[in-house]
C-alpha positions in Angstrom: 18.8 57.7 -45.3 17.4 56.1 -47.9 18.2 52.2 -48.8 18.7 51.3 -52.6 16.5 48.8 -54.7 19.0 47.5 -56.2 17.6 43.2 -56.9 18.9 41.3 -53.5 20.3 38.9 -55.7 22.7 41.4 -57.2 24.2 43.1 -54.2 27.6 43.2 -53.6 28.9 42.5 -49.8 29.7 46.2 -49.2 26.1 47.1 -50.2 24.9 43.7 -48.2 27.0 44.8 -45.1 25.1 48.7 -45.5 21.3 46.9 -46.0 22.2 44.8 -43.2 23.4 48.1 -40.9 20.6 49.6 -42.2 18.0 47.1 -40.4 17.0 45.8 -43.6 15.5 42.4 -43.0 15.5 41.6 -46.6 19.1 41.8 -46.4 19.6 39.4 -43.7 17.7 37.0 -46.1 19.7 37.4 -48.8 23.1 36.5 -46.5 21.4 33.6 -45.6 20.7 32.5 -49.5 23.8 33.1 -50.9 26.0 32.0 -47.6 23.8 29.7 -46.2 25.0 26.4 -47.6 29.1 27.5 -47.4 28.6 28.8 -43.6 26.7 25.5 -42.8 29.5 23.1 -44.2 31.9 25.0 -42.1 29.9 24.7 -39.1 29.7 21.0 -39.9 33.1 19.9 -40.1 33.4 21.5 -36.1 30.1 19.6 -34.9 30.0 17.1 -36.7 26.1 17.0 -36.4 23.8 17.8 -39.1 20.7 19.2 -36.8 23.3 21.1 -34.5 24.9 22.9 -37.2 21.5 23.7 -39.1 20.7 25.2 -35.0 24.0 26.9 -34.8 23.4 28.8 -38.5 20.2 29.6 -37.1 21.9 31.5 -34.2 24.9 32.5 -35.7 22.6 34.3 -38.2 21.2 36.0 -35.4 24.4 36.9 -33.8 25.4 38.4 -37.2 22.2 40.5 -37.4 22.7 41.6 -33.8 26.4 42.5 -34.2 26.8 43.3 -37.5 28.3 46.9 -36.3 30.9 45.3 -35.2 32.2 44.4 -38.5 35.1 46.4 -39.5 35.9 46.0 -43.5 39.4 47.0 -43.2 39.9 43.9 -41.4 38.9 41.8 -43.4 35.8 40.0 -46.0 32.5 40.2 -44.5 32.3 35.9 -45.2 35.2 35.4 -43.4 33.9 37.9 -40.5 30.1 35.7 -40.7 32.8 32.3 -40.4 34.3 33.7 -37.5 30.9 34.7 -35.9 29.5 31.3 -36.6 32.2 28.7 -35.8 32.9 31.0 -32.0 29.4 30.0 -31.8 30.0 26.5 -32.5 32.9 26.4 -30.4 30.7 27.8 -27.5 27.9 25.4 -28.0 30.2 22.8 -27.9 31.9 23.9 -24.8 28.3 24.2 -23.2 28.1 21.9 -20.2 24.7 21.0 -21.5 25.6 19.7 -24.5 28.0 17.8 -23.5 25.7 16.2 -21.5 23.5 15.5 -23.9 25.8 14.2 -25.9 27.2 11.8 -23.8 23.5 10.4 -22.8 21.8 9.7 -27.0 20.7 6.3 -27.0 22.5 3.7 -28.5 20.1 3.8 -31.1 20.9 7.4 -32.5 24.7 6.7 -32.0 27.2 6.1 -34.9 28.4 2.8 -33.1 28.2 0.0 -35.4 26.6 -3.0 -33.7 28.2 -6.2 -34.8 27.4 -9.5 -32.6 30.5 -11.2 -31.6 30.6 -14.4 -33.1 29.5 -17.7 -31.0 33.0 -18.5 -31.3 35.2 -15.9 -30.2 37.4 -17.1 -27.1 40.0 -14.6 -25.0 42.7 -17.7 -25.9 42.8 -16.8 -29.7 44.3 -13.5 -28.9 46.7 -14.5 -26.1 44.8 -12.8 -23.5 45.3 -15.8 -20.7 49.2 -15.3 -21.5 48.8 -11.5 -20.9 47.0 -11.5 -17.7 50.4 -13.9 -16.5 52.0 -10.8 -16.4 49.8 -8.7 -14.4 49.4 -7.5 -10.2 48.4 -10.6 -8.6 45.3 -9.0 -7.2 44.8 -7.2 -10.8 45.3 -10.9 -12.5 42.6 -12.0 -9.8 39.9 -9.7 -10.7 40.6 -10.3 -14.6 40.5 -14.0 -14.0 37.0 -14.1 -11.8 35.4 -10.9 -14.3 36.5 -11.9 -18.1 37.1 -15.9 -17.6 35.1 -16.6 -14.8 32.0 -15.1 -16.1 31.3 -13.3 -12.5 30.1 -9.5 -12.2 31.3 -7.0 -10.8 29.3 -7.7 -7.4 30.2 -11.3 -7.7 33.6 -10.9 -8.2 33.7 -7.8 -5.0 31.7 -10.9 -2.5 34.4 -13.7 -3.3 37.4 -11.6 -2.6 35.9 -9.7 0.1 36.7 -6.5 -0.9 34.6 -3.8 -1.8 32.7 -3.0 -5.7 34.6 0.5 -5.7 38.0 -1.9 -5.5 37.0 -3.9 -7.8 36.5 -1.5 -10.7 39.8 0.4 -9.9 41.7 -3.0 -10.0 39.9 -3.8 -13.3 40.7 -0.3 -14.8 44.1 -0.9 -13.7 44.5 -4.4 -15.3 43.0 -3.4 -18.5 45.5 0.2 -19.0 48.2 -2.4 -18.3 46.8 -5.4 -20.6 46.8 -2.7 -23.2 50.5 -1.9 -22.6 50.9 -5.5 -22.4 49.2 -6.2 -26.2 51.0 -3.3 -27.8 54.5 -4.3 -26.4 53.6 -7.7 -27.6 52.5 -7.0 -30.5 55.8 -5.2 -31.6 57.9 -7.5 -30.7 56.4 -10.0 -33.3 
């Protein structure tokens, strides 16, 4: 079978997906030229990570070469096909327990938190917060009042009531689901 020399540049996809059945290298790197930069933005908008994506291409060009006889033209554009191929990839990669791992653990530094230092004169009172807490549990009220406006930790706060640490993080994650509640409600009702 012999392949055509018809200028990369000029090939149509039918002729692209035949070089690329074909073996022909060259091929793959004219996919890559002319739906490199459209495949990456795709890929983008699902990560949300520049360096990922540019990996994920990388792969998902791979994943094209290596399956590229399972494209079937009467179903559809080979670009839409090569989107397909690419964002199941993404998807995958972002399902991967590993990166979700290492997602979770970038520094601070690399993060897209803004880091803004609360002024030297913020105080719970200007929001309302002591009148919230009024209308929490007892012992949730308790472990508000000894964590946010006593100024204890978590330890601290688990020695002078006598109870354990674990207890007092559930009591705090209790307080502050229902402090939320709390603001919301109040806040509508202004």
């Amino acid at each position: 079978m012999a392949i055509s020399v018809a200028p990369l540049a000029l090939l149509n996809e039918t002729e692209l997906v035949r070089r690329l059945q074909a073996r022909d290298e060259q091929a793959l790197g004219c996919v890559q030229r002319a739906y490199g930069k459209q495949l990456l933005t795709v890929i983008v908008r699902l990560v949300r990570d520049e360096a990922l994506a540019q990996d994920i291409l990388q792969e998902g060009m791979l994943k094209i070469w290596q399956g590229i006889a399972s494209y079937q033209p009467e179903r559809g554009r080979f670009f839409t096909w090569m989107v397909r191929v690419c964002c199941n990839h993404a998807i995958d990669s972002l399902r991967n327990p590993r990166h979700r791992f290492n997602n979770r653990n970038r520094p601070l530094e690399a993060s897209a938190v803004c880091h803004v230092e609360a002024t030297a004169t913020f105080n719970p009172e200007h929001i309302g917060l002591r009148e919230l807490t009024l209308e929490l549990k007892p012992r949730q009220r308790e472990v508000i009042d000894l964590l946010y406006f006593g100024g204890c930790t978590q330890s601290e706060a688990a020695q002078q009531l006598g109870i354990p640490v674990a207890t007092v993080k559930t009591r705090a994650r209790a307080a502050l689901v229902a402090l939320t509640v709390l603001a919301r409600s109040a806040h509508y009702r202004r």
